[in-house]
MIDOSE-1310 file (N, C-alpha, C; in nm, 2 decimals, decimal comma, always signed):
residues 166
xxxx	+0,88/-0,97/+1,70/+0,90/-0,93/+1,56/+0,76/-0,91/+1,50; +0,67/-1,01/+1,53/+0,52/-1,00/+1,51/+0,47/-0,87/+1,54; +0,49/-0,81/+1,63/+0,43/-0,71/+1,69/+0,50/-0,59/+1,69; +0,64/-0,59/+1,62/+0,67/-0,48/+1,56/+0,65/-0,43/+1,41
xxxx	+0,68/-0,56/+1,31/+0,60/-0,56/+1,20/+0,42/-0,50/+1,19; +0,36/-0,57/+1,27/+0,23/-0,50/+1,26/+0,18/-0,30/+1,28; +0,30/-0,30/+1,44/+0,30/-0,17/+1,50/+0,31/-0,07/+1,37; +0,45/-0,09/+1,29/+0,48/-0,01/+1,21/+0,40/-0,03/+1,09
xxxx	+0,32/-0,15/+1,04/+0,23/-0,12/+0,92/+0,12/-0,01/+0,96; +0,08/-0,06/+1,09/-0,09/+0,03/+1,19/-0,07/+0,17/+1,17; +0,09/+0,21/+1,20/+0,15/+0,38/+1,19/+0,18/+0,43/+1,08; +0,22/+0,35/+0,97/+0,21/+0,39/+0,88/+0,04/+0,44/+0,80
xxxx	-0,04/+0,35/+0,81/-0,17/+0,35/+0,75/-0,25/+0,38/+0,82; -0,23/+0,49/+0,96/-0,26/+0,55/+1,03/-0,22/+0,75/+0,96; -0,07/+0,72/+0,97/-0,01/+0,81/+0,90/-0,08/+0,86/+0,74; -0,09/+0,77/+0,70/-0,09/+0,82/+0,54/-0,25/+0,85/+0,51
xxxx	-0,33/+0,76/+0,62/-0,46/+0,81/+0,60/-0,53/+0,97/+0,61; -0,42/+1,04/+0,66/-0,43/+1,19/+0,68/-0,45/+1,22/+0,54; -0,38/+1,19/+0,46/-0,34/+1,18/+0,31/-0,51/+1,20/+0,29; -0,57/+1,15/+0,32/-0,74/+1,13/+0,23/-0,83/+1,29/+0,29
xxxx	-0,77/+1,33/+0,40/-0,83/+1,48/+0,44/-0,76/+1,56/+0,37; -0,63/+1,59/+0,33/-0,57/+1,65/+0,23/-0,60/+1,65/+0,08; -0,67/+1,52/+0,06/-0,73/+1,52/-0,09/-0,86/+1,54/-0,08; -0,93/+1,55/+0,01/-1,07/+1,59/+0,00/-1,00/+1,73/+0,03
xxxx	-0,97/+1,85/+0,09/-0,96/+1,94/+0,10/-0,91/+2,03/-0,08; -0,81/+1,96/-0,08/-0,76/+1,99/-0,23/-0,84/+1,97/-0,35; -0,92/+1,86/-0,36/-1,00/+1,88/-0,41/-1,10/+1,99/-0,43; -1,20/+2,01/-0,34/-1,27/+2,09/-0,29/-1,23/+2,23/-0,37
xxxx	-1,09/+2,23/-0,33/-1,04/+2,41/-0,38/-1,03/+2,37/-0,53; -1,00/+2,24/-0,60/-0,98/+2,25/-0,69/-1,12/+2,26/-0,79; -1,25/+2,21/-0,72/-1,38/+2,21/-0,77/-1,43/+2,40/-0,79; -1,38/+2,43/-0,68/-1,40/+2,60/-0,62/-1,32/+2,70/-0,73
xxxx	-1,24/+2,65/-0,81/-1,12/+2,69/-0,84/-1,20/+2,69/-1,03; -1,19/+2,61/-1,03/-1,29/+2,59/-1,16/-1,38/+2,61/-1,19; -1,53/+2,51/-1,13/-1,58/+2,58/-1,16/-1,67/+2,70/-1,13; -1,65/+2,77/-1,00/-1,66/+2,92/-0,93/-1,61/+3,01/-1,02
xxxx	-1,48/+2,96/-0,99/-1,40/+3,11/-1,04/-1,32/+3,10/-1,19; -1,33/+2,98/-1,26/-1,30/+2,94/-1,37/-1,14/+2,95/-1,38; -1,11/+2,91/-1,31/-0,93/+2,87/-1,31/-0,87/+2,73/-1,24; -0,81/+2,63/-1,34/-0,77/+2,57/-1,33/-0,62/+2,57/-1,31
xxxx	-0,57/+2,46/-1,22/-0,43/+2,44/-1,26/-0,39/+2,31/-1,22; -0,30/+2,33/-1,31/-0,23/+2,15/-1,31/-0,15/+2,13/-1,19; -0,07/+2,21/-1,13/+0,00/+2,19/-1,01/-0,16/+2,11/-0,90; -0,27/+2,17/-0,91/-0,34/+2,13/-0,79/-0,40/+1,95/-0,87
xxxx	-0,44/+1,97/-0,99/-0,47/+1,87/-1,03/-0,37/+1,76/-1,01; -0,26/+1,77/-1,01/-0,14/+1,64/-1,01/-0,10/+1,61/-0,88; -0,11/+1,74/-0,81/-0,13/+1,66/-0,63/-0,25/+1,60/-0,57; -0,40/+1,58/-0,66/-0,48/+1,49/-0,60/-0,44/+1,39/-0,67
xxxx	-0,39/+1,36/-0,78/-0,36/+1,22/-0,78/-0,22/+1,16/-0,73; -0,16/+1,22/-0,74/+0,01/+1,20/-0,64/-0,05/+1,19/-0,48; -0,14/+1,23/-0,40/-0,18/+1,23/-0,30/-0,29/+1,06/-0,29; -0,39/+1,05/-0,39/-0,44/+0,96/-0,41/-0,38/+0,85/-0,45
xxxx	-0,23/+0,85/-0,54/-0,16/+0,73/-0,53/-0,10/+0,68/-0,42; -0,02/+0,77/-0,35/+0,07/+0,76/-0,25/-0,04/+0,67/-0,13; -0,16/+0,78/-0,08/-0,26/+0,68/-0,01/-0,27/+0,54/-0,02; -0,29/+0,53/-0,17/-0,39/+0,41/-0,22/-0,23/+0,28/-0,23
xxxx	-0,12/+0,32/-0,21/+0,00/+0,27/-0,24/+0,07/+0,22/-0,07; +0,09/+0,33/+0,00/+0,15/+0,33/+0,09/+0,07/+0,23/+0,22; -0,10/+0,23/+0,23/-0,19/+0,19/+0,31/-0,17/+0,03/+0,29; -0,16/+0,01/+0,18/-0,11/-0,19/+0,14/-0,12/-0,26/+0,22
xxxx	+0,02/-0,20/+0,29/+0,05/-0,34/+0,43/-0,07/-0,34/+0,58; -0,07/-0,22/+0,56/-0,17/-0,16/+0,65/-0,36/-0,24/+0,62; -0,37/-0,27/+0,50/-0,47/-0,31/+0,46/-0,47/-0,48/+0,50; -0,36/-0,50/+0,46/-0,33/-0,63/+0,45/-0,35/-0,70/+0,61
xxxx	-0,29/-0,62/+0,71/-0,31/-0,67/+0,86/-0,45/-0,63/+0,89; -0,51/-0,57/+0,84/-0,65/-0,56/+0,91/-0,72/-0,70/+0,80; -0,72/-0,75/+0,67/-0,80/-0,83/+0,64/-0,87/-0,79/+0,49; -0,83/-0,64/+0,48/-0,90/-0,57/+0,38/-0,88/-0,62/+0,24
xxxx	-0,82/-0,67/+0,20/-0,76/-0,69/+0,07/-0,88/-0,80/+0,00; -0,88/-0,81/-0,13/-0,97/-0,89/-0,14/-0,93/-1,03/-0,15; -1,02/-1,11/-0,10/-1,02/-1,26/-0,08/-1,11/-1,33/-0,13; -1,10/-1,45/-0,18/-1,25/-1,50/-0,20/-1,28/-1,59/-0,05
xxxx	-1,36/-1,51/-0,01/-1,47/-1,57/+0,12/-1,49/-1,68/+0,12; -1,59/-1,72/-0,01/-1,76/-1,81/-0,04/-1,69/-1,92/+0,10; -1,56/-1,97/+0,04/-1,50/-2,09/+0,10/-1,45/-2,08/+0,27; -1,39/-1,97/+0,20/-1,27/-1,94/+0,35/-1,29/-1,95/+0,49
xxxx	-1,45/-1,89/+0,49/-1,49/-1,82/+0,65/-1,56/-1,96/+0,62; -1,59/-2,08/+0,59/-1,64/-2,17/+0,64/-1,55/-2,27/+0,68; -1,39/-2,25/+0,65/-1,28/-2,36/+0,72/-1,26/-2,31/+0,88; -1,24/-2,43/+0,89/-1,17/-2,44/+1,07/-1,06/-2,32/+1,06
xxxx	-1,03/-2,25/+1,12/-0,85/-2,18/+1,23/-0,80/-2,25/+1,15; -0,75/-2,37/+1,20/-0,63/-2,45/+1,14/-0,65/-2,42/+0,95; -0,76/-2,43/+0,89/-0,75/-2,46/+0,76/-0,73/-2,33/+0,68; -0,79/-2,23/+0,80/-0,78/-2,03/+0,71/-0,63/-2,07/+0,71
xxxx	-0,57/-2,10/+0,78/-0,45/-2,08/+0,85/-0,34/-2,13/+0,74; -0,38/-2,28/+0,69/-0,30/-2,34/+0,59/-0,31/-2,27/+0,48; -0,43/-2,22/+0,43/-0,47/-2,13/+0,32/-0,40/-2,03/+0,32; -0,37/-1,97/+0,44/-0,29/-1,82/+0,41/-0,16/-1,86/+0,41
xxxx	-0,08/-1,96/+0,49/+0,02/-2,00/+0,48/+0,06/-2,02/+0,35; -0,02/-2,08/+0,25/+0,03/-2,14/+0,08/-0,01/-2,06/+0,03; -0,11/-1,91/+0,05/-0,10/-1,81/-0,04/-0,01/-1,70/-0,01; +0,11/-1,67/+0,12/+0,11/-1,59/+0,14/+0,29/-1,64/+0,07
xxxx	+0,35/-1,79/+0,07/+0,45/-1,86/+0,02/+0,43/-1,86/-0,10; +0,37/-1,92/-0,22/+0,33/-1,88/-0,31/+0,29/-1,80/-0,43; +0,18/-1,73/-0,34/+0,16/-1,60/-0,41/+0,17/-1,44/-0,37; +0,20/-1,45/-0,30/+0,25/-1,31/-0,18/+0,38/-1,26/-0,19
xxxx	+0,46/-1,34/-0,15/+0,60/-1,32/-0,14/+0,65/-1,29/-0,29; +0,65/-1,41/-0,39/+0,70/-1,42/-0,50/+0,64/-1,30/-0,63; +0,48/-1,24/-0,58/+0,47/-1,15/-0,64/+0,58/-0,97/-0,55; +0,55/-0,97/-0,44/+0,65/-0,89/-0,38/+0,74/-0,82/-0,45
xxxx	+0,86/-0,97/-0,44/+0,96/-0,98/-0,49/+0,99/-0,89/-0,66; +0,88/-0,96/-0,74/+0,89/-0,94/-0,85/+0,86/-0,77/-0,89; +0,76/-0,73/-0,84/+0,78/-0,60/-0,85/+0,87/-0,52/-0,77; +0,90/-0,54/-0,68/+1,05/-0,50/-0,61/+1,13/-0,49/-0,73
xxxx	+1,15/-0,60/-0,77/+1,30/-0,61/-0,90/+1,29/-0,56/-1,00; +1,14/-0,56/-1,01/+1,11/-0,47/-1,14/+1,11/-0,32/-1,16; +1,05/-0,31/-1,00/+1,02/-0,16/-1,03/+1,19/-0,08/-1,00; +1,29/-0,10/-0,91/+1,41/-0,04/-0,88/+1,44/-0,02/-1,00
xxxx	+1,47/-0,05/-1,08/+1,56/+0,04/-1,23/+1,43/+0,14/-1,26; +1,35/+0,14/-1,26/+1,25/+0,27/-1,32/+1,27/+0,34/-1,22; +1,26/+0,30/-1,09/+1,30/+0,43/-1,00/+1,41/+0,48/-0,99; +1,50/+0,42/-1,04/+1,62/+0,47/-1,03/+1,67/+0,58/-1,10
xxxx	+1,61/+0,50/-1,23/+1,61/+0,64/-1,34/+1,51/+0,76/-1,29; +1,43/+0,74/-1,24/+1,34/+0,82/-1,22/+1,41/+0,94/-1,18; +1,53/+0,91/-1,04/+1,56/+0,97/-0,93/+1,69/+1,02/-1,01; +1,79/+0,94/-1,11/+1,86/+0,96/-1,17/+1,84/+1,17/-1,24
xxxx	+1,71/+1,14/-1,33/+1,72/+1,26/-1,36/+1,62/+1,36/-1,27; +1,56/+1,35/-1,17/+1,50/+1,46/-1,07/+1,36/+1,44/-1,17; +1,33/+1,32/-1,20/+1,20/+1,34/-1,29/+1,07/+1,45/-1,21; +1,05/+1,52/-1,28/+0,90/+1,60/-1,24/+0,84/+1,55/-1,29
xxxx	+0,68/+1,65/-1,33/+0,60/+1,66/-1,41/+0,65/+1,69/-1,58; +0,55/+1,62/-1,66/+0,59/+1,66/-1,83/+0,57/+1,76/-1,86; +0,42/+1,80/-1,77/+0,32/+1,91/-1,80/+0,40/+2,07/-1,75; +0,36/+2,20/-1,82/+0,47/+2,29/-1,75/+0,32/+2,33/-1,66
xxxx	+0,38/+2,42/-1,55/+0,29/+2,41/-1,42/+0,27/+2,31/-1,31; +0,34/+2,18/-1,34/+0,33/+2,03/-1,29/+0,39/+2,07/-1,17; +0,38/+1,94/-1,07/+0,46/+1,89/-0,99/+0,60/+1,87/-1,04; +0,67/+1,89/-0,96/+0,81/+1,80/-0,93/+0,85/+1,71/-0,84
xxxx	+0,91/+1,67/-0,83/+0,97/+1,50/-0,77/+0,85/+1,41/-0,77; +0,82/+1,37/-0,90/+0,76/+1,23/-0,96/+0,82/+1,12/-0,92; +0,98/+1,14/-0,90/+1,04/+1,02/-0,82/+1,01/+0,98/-0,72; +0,96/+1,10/-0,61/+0,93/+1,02/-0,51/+0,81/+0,96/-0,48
xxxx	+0,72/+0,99/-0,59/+0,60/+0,93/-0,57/+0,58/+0,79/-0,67; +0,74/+0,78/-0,72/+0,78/+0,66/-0,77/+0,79/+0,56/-0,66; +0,89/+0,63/-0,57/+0,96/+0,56/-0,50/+0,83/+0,47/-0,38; +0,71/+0,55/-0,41/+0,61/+0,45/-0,32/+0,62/+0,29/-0,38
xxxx	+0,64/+0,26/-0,47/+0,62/+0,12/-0,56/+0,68/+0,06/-0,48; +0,84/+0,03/-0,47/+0,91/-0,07/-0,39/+0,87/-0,06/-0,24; +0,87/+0,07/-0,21/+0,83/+0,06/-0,09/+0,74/-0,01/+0,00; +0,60/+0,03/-0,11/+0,50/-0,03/-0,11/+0,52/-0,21/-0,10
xxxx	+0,54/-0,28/-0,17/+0,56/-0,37/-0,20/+0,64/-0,44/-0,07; +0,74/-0,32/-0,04/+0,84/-0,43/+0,11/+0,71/-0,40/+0,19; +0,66/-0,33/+0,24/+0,58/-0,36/+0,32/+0,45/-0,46/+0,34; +0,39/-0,46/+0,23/+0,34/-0,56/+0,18/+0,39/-0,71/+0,26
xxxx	+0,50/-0,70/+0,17/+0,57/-0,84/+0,19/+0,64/-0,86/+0,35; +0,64/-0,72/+0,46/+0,68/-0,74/+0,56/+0,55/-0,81/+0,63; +0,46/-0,73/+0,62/+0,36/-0,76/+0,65/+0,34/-0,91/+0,63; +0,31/-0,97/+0,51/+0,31/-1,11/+0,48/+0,42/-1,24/+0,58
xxxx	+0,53/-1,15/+0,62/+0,61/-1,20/+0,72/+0,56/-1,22/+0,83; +0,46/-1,16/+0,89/+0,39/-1,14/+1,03/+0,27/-1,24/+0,98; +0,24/-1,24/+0,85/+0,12/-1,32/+0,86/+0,15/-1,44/+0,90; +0,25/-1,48/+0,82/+0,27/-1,61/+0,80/+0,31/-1,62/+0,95
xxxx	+0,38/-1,59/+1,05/+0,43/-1,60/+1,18/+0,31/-1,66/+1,25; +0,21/-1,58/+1,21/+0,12/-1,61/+1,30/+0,04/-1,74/+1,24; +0,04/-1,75/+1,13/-0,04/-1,86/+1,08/+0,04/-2,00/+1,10; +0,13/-2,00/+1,10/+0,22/-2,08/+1,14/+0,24/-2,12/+1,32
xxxx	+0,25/-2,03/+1,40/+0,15/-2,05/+1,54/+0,05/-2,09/+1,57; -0,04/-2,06/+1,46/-0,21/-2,15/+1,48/-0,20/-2,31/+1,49; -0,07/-2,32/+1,34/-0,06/-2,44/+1,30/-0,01/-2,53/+1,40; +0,10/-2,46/+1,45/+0,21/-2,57/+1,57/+0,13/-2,57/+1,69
xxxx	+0,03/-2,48/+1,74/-0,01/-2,52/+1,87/-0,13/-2,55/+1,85; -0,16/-2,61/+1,73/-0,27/-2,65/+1,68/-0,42/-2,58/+1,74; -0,42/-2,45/+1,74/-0,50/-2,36/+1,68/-0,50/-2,30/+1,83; -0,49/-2,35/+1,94/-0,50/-2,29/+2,06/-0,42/-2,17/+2,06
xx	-0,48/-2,08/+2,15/-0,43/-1,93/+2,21/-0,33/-1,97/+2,27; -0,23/-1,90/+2,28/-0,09/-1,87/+2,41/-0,08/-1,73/+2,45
């Protein structure tokens, strides 16, 4: 389960990292677009940030298995295995999961309406389906919190075989 949980965070934030050649590219035409040829438009403007959320949203879990996320160090990298280990354990029980959760619960009724009415853009020239660049939130978030499942698996193995490899 460890190692499917991870597989599918690695492919996803593998996947979505393409996302960041598409917004540098988009960009680019949008800098070219302006100020070169003095034409703007909102449709290109609202897919680098719908591109840049979705990236910066979807990568989460992906961030989270590599270590990226921020931590405070000063302390951390000076405990034993066993002690990172308890530390991730009671942050990942505590504060990981239970924030998850909460924006999970929170965010489903906004997306729901979202999807309810085919939300687009406000702007005329905009994007359409805002929903589904809604729908990153929860998503985001399970993953997140799948991920956090794998952590704790493993940190919990450090623990019972008292820090030794198997």
């Amino acid at each position: 389960m460890i190692d499917w949980i991870d597989t599918l965070n690695r492919r996803l934030g593998r996947a979505v990292s393409w996302m960041t050649l598409m917004l540098v590219l988009i960009t680019i035409y949008d800098i070219l677009m302006r100020y070169v040829f003095k034409a703007g438009s909102v449709w290109i403007q609202e897919a680098e940030w719908h591109l840049f959320a979705a990236n910066f949203m979807l990568a989460s879990g992906w961030t989270l298995l590599r270590g990226g996320h921020v931590r405070v160090d000063l302390l951390y990298n000076r405990f034993s295995p066993r002690m990172q280990a308890v530390v991730d354990l009671l942050g990942t029980l505590l504060f990981l999961f239970p924030f998850c959760a909460v924006v999970i619960w929170a965010s489903i009724p906004y997306v729901m309406d979202s999807w309810a009415m085919w939300e687009g853009s406000s702007d005329p020239g905009g994007l359409p389906g805002r929903f589904l660049l809604k729908t990153t939130i929860p998503v985001t978030f399970f993953m997140i919190a799948l991920q956090g499942v794998s952590m704790f698996a493993k940190n919990l193995k450090i623990l019972t075989t008292h820090g030794k490899q198997s």
